[in-house]
FIKOLZA-1660 file (N, C-alpha, C; in steps of 0.1 Angstrom, whole numbers, plus 5000, padded with zeros to 4 digits):
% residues 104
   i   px   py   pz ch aa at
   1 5009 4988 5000  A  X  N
   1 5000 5000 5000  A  X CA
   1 5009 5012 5000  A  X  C
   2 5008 5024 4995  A  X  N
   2 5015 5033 4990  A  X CA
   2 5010 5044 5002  A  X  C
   3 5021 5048 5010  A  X  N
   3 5018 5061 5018  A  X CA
   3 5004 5070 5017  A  X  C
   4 4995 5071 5027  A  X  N
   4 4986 5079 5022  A  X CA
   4 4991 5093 5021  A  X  C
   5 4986 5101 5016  A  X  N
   5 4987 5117 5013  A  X CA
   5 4987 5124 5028  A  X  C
   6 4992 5139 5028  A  X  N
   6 4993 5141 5042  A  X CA
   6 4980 5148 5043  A  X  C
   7 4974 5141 5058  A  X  N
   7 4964 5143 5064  A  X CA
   7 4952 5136 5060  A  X  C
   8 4955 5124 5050  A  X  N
   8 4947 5113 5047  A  X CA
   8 4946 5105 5058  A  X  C
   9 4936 5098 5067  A  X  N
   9 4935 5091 5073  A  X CA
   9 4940 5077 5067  A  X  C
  10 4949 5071 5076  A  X  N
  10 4951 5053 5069  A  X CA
  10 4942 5047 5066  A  X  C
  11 4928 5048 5073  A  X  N
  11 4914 5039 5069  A  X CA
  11 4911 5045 5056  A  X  C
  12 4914 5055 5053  A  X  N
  12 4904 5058 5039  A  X CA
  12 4920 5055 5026  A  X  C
  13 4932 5057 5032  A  X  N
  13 4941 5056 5020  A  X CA
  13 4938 5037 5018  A  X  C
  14 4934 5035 5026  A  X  N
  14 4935 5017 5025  A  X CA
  14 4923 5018 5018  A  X  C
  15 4912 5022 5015  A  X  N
  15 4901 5025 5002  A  X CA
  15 4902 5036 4993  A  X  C
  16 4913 5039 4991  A  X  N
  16 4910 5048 4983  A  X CA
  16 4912 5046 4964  A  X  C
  17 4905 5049 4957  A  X  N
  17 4903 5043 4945  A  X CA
  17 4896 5055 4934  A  X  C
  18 4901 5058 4924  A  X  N
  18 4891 5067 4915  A  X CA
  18 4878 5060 4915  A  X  C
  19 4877 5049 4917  A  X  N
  19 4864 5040 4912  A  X CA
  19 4852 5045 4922  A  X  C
  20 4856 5051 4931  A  X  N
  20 4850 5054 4947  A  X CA
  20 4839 5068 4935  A  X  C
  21 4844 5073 4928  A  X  N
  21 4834 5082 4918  A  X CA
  21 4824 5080 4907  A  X  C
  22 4827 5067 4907  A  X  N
  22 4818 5064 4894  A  X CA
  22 4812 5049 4897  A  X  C
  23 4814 5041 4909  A  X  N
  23 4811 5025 4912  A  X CA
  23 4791 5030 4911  A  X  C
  24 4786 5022 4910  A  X  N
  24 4772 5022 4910  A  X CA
  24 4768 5024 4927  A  X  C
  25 4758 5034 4932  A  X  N
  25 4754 5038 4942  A  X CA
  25 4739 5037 4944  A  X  C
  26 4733 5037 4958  A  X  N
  26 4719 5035 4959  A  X CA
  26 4715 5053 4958  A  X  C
  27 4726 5058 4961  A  X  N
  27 4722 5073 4967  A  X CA
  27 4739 5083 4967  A  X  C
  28 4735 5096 4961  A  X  N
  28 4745 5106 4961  A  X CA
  28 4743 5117 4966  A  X  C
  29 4752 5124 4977  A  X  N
  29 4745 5131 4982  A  X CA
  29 4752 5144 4980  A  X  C
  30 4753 5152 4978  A  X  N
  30 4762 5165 4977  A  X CA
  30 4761 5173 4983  A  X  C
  31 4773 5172 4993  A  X  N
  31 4778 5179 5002  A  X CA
  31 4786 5191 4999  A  X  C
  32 4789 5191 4989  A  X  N
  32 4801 5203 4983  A  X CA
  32 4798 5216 4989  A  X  C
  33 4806 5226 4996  A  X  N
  33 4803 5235 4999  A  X CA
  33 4796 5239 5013  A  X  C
  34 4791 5228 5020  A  X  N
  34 4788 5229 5034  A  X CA
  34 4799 5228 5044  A  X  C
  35 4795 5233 5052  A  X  N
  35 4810 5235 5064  A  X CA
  35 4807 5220 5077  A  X  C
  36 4810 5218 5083  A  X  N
  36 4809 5205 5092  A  X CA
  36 4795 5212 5105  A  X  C
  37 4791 5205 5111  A  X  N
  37 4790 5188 5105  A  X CA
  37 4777 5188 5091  A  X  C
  38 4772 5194 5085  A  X  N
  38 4767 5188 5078  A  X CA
  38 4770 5182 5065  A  X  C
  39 4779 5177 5061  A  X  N
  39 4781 5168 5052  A  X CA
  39 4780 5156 5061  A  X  C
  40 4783 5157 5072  A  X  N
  40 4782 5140 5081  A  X CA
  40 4763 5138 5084  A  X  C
  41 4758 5153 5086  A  X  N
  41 4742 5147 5086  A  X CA
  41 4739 5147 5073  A  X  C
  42 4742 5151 5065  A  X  N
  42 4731 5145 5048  A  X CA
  42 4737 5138 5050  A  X  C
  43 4750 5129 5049  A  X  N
  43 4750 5112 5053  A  X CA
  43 4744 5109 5054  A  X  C
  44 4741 5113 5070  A  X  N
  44 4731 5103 5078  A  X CA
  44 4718 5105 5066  A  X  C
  45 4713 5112 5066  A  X  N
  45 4703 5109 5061  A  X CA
  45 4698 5102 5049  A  X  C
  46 4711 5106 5043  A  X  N
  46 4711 5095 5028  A  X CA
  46 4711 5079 5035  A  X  C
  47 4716 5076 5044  A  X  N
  47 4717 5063 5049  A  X CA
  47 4704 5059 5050  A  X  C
  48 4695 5067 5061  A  X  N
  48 4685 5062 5063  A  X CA
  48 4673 5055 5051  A  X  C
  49 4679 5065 5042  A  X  N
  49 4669 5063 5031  A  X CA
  49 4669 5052 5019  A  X  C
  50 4684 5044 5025  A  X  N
  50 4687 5033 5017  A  X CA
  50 4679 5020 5024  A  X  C
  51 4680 5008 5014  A  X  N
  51 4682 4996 5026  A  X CA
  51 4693 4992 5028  A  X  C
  52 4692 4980 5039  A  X  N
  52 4705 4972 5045  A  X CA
  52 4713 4972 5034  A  X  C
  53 4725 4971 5034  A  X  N
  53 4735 4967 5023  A  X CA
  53 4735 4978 5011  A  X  C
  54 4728 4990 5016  A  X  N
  54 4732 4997 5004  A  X CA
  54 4739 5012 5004  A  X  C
  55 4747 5015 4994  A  X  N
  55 4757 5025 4993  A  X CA
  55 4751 5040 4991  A  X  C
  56 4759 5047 4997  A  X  N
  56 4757 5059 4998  A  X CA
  56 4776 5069 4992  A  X  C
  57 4770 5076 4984  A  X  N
  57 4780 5082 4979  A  X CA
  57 4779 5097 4984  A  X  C
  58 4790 5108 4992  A  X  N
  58 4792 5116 4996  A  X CA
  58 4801 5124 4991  A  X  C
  59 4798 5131 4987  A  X  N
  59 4806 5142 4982  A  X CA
  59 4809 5156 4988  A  X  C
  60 4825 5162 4994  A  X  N
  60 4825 5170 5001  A  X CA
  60 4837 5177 5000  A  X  C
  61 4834 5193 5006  A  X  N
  61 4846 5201 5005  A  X CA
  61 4854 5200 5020  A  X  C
  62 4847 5201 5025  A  X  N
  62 4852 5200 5037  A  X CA
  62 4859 5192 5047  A  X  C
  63 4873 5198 5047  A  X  N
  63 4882 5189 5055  A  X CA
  63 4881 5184 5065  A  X  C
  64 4872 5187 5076  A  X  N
  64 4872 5179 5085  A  X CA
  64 4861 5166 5083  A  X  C
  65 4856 5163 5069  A  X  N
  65 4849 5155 5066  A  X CA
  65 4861 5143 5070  A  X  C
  66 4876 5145 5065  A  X  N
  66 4882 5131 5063  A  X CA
  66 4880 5126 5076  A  X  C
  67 4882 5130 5089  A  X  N
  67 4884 5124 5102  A  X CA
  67 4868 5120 5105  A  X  C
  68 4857 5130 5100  A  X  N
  68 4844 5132 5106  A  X CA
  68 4842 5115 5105  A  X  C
  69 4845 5114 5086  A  X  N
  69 4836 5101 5081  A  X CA
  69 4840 5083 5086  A  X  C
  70 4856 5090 5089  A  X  N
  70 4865 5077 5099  A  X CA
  70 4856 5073 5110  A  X  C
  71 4853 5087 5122  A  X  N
  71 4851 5083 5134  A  X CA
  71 4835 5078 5131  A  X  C
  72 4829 5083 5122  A  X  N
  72 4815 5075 5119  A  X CA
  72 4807 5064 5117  A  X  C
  73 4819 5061 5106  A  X  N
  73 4821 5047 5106  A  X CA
  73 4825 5035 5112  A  X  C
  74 4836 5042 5123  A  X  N
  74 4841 5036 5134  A  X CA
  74 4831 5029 5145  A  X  C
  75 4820 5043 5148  A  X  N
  75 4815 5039 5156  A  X CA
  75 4799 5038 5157  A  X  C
  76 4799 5034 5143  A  X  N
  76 4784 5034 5140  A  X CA
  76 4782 5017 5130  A  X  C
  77 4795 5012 5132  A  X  N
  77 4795 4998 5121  A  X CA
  77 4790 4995 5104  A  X  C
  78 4792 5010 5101  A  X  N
  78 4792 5016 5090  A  X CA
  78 4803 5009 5079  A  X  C
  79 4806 5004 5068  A  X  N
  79 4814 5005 5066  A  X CA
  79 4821 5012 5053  A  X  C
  80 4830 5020 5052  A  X  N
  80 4842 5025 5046  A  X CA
  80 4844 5019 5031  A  X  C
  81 4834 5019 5020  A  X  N
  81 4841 5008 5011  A  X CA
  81 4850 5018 4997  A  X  C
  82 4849 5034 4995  A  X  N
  82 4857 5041 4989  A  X CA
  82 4858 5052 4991  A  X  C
  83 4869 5055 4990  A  X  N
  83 4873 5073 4993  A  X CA
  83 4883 5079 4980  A  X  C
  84 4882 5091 4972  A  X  N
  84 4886 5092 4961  A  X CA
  84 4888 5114 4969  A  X  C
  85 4903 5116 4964  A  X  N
  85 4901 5133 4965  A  X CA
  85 4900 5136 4955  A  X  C
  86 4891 5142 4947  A  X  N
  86 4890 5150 4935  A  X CA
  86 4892 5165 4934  A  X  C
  87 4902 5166 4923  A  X  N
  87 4907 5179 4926  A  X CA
  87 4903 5191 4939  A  X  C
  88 4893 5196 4943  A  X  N
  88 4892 5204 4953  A  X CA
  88 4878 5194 4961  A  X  C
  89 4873 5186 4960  A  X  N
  89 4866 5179 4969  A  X CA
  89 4869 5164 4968  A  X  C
  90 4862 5161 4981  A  X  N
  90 4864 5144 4991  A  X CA
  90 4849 5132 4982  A  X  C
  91 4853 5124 4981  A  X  N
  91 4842 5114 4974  A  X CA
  91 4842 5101 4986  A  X  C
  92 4833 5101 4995  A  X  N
  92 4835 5089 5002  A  X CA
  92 4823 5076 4995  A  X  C
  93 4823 5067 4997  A  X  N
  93 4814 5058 4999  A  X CA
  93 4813 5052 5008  A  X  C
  94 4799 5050 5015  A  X  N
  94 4796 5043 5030  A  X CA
  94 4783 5031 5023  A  X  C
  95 4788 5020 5030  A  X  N
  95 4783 5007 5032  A  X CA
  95 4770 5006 5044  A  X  C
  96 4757 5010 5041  A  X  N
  96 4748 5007 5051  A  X CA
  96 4750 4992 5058  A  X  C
  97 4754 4985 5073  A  X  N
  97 4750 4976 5075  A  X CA
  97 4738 4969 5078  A  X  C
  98 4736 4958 5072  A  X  N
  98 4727 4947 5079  A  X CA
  98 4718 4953 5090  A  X  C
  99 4703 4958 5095  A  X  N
  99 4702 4957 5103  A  X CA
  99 4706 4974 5114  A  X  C
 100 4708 4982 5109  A  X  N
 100 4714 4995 5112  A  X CA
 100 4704 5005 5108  A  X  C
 101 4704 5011 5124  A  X  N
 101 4688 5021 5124  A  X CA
 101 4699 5031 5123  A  X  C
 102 4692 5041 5116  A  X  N
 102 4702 5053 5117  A  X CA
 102 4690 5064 5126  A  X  C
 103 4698 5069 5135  A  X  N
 103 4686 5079 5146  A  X CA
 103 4693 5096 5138  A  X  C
 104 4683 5108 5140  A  X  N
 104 4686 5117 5133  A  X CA
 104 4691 5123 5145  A  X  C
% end
C-alpha cells in the first residue's frame, strides 16, 4: 500500500480508489460547499433512506469530513468501502450495514 497523502487518514488511504466516483450507488448526496457537520448529517440521512447493504456516495469540500467520516464509521458499524480526493473535493462511499437504524 503506497503512503497515504498528508492528512489522509490510513482507513480511507487503504480504500481509496478513482472507482470510489463512478462505482454504481443507491444514493449521492452532495455535500460540496457545506462546512461541518453537515456533510456527516446529509450522510446520515442519505443512509436512512437506503436499505440494509446499500451504498451511499458523499461528496464534500470540507476537511474535516476526512476524520468526521472515519470516526463515523468507526463507531456506527458503517462500513468505509471508497474514498477518492477529487481535485478540490472528498468522494467517500459508505456501506449501510445489515440491520442498522440510523437515529437523526
Amino acid at each position: 500500500m503506497k503512503d497515504p497523502a498528508p492528512g489522509i487518514p490510513p482507513e480511507l488511504a487503504a480504500v481509496e480508489s478513482p472507482s470510489a466516483l463512478s462505482c454504481p450507488v443507491d444514493m449521492e448526496v452532495d455535500a460540496r460547499q457545506l462546512a461541518c457537520p453537515l456533510p456527516l448529517l446529509k450522510a446520515k440521512q442519505g443512509l436512512r433512506n437506503v436499505a440494509d447493504g446499500g451504498l451511499v456516495r458523499v461528496l464534500s469540500t470540507d476537511r474535516g469530513s476526512l476524520k468526521d467520516f472515519v470516526s463515523f464509521a468507526h463507531l456506527t458499524g458503517h462500513n468505509l468501502e471508497g474514498f477518492y480526493q477529487q481535485d478540490d473535493y472528498y468522494c467517500f462511499v459508505l456501506r449501510k450495514p445489515p440491520g442498522k437504524v440510523i437515529l437523526k
